[in-house]
C-alpha positions in Angstrom: -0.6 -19.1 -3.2 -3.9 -19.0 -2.1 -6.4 -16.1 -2.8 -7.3 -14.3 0.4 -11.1 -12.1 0.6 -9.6 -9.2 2.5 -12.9 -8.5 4.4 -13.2 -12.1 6.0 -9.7 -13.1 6.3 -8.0 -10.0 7.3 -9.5 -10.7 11.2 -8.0 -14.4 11.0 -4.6 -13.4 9.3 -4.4 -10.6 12.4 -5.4 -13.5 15.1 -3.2 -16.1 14.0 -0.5 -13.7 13.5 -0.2 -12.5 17.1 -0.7 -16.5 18.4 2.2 -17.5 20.1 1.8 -21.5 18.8 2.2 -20.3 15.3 5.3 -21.7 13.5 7.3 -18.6 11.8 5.1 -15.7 12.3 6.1 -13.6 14.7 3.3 -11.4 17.3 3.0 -8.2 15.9 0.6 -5.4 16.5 -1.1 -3.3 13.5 -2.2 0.5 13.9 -2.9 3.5 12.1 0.2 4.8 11.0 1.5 9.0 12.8 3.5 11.4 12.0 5.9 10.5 15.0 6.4 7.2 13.5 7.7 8.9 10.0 11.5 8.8 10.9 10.8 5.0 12.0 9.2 4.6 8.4 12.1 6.3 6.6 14.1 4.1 7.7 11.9 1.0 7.2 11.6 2.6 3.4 15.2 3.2 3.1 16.4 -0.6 4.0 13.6 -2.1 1.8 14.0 -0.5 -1.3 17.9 0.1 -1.0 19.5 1.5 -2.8 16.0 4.0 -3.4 15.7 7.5 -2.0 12.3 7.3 -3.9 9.9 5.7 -1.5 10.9 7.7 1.6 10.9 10.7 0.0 7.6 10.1 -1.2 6.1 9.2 2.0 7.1 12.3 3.7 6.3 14.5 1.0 2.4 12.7 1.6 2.2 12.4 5.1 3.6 16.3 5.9 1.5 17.2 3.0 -1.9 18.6 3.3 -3.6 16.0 1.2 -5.8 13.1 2.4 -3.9 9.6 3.2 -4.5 6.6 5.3 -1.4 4.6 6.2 -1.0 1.6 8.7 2.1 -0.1 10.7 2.9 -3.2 11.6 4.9 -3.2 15.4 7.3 -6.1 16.0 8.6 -6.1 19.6 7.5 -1.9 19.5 9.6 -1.9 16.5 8.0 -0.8 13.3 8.5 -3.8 10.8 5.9 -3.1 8.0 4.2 0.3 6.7 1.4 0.7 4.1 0.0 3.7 2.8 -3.0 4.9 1.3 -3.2 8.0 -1.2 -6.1 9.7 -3.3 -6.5 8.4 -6.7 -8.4 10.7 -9.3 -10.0 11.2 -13.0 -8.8 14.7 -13.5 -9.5 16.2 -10.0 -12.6 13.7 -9.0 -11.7 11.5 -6.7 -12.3 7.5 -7.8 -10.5 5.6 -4.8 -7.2 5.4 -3.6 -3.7 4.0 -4.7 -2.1 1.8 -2.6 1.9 2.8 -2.3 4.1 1.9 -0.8 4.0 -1.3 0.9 7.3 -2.8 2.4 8.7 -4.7 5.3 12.2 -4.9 6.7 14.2 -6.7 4.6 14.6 -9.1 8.4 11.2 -9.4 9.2 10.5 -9.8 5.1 8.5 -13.5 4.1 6.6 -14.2 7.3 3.3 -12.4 6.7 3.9 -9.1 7.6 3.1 -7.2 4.3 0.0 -9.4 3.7 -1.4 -8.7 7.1 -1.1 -4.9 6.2 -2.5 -4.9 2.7 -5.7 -7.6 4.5 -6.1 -5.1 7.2 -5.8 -2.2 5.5 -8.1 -3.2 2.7 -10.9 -4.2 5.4 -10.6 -0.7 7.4 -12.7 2.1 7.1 -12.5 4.4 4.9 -11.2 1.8 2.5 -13.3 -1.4 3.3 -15.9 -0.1 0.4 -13.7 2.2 -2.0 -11.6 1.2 -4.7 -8.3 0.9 -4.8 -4.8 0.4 -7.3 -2.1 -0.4 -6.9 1.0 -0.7 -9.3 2.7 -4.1 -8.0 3.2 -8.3 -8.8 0.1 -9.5 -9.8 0.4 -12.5 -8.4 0.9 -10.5 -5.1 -2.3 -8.3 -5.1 -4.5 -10.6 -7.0 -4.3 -13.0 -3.8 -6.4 -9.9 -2.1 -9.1 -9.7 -5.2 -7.2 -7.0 -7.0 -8.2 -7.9 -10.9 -6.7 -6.8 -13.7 -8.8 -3.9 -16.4 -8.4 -1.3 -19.0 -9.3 1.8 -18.0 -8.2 3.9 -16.5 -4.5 3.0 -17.4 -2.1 3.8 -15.2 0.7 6.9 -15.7 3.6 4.5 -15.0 2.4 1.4 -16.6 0.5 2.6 -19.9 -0.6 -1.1 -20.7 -1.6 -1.9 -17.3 0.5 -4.7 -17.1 1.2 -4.5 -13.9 -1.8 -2.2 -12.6 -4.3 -3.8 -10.7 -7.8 -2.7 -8.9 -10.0 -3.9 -6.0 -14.0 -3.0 -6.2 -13.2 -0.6 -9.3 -16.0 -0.9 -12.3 -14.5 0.0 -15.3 -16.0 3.1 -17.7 -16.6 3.2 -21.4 -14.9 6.8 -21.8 -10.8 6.2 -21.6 -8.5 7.9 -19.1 -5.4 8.2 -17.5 -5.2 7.9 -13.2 -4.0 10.5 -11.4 -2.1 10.4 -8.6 -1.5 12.9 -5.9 1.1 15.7 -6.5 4.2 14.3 -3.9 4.9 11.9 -6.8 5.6 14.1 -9.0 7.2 16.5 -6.8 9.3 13.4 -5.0 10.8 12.6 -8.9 11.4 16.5 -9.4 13.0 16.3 -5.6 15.4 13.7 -6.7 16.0 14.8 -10.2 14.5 11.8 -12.2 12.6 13.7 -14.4 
């Protein structure tokens, strides 16, 4: 697949997304992501990463939380069909950028454009269009936006970065291990997986 620059693109993919002469992609409608939409999104979650209580749990745990987040849907016929979330990523308690987590899409609506439309648009908004950002995902996936891959910092859940990838991060001699906010731990204590 081709690569896509999030900041030029992300207008485009959103046009030809909601024009009716495109083949498969279906009109949809992206917005900022409320808390009235979170049963919508639980559900969404729930379907997409079956048989995973993980993802939903974590979600609510951020978005009734008191810590900062930026999340996005994607509407399909007013249904919600895609969600994408933004949480604070830090060097002990410094903030560097944010971790991109989760992303998903109905498992219906999946492989017509729907998740890379979020991650484009989402990447291209304010506050994120000039802040770094990770994410733990395919490579192949998030390197079509300009995520790379580095070394530090290394990621909690993916010690040798395999799979960790970063957008606008420049990487620092001194070693150290990402931080993520404290509903991912809490959502693996929730569930008993630690």
């Amino acid at each position: 697949m081709e690569k896509i620059d999030p900041v030029t693109e992300a207008p485009k993919i959103f046009y030809l997304l909601n024009a009716e002469d495109v083949g498969h992609c279906p009109p949809m409608i992206i917005r900022p992501a409320t808390l009235q939409d979170l049963p919508e999104v639980k559900r969404l979650l729930d379907a997409a990463f079956a048989p995973s209580l993980y993802e939903s749990t974590l979600v609510e745990l951020i978005m009734t939380g008191a810590e900062i987040h930026h999340g996005w849907v994607a509407l399909l016929d007013s249904q919600i069909a895609g969600f994408i979330l933004y949480s604070v990523a830090t060097n002990e308690t410094h903030p560097i950028g944010w971790h991109l987590a989760p992303l998903a899409v109905l498992p219906e609506a999946q492989r017509q454009g729907i998740g890379s439309a979020l991650v484009a648009h989402s990447l291209q908004s304010p506050p994120l269009k000039e802040e770094p950002v990770f994410v733990l995902g395919d490579p192949a996936y998030y390197e079509r936006f300009g995520f790379s891959p580095f070394k530090t910092p290394t990621c909690p859940y993916d010690p040798g970065n395999e799979h960790f990838r970063a957008l606008r991060w420049q990487e620092t001699a001194t070693p150290f291990t990402v931080g993520y906010t404290s509903a991912f731990q809490l959502t693996a204590q929730q569930l008993g997986l630690e």
